[in-house]
C-alpha positions as CSV (number, residue, x, y, z in Angstrom):
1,X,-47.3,46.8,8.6
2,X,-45.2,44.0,7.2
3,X,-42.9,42.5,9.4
4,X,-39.2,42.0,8.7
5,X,-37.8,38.6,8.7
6,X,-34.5,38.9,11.3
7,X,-32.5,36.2,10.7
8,X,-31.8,33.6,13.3
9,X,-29.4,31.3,14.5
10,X,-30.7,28.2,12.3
11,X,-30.5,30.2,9.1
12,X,-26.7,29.9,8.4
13,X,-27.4,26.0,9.3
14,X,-27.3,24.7,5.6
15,X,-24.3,26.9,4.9
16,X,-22.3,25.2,8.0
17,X,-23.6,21.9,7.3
18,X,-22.5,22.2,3.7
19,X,-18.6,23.1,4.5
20,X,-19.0,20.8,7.5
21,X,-19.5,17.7,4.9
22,X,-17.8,19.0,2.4
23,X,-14.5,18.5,4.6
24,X,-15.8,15.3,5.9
25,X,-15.6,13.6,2.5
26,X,-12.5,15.1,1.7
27,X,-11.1,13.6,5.1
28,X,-13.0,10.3,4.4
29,X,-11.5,10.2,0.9
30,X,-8.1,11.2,1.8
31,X,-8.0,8.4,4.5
32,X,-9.4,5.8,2.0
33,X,-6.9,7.1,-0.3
34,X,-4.2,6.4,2.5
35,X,-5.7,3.3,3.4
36,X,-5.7,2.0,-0.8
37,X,-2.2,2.6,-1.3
38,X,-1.2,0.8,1.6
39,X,-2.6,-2.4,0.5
40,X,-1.8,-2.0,-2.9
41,X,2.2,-1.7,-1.6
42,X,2.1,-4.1,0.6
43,X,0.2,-6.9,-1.8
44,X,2.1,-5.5,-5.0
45,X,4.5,-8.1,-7.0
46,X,8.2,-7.4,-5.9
47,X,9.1,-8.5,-9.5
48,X,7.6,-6.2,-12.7
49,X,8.8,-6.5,-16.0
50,X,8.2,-4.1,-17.9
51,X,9.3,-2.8,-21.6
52,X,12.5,-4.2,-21.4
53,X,13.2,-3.2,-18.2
54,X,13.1,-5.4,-14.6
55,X,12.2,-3.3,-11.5
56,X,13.3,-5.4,-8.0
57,X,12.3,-4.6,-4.6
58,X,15.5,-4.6,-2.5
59,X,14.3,-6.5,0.3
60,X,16.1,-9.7,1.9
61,X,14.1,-13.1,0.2
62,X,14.7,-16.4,1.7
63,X,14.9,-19.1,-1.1
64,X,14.9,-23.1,-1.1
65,X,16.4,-25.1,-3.2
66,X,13.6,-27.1,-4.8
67,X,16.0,-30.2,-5.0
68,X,18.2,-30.1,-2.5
69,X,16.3,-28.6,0.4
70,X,18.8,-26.3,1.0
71,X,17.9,-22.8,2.3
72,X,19.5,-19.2,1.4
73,X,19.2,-15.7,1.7
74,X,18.7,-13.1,-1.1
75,X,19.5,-9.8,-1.6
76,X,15.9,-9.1,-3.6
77,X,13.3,-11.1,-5.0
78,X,14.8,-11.0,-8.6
79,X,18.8,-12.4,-7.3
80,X,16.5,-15.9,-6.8
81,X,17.9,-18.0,-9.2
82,X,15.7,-20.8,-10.8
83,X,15.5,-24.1,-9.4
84,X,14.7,-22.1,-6.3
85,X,11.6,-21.4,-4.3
86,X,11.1,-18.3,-2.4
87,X,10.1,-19.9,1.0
88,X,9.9,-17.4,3.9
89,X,10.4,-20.3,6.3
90,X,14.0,-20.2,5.9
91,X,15.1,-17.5,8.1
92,X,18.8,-17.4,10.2
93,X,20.4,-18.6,6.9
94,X,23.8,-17.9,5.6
95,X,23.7,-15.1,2.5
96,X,23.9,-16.7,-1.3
97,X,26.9,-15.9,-3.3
């Protein structure tokens, strides 16, 4: 007489390992995702131009004057007129009118 083949505990192995990586690359690739975006934002340009339209960060900008010396604070990125540099060494500055 043949024997049956009972199933044992290694049999639903491949099954478990299966979902068991399966979720570990979607965690891994939902991290990475997590982890791109954040350096994409923070390395992004403040300033875009695009079709016709200017898109500004509102974030305070510190800005010397490139012949004067003078330092002054911005409302964004894109309020920094020319003849300025945006230096980040200027802080405790009054705002720019």
């Amino acid at each position: 007489m043949a024997k049956d083949k009972q199933p044992t505990k290694n049999s639903k192995t491949p099954v478990r390992s299966f979902w068991f990586l399966l979720a570990l690359f979607l965690f891994l690739l939902f991290i990475l995702g997590n982890v791109y975006l954040l350096i994409t934002r923070s390395k992004s340009i403040l300033k875009y131009q695009g079709k016709g339209s200017v898109l500004c960060a509102q974030i305070i900008t510190y800005a010397r004057n490139i012949k004067t010396g003078q330092c002054a604070q911005f409302g964004s990125p894109c309020e920094v007129p020319d003849g300025w540099k945006i230096d980040q060494t200027c802080l405790k500055v009054t705002p720019a009118k």
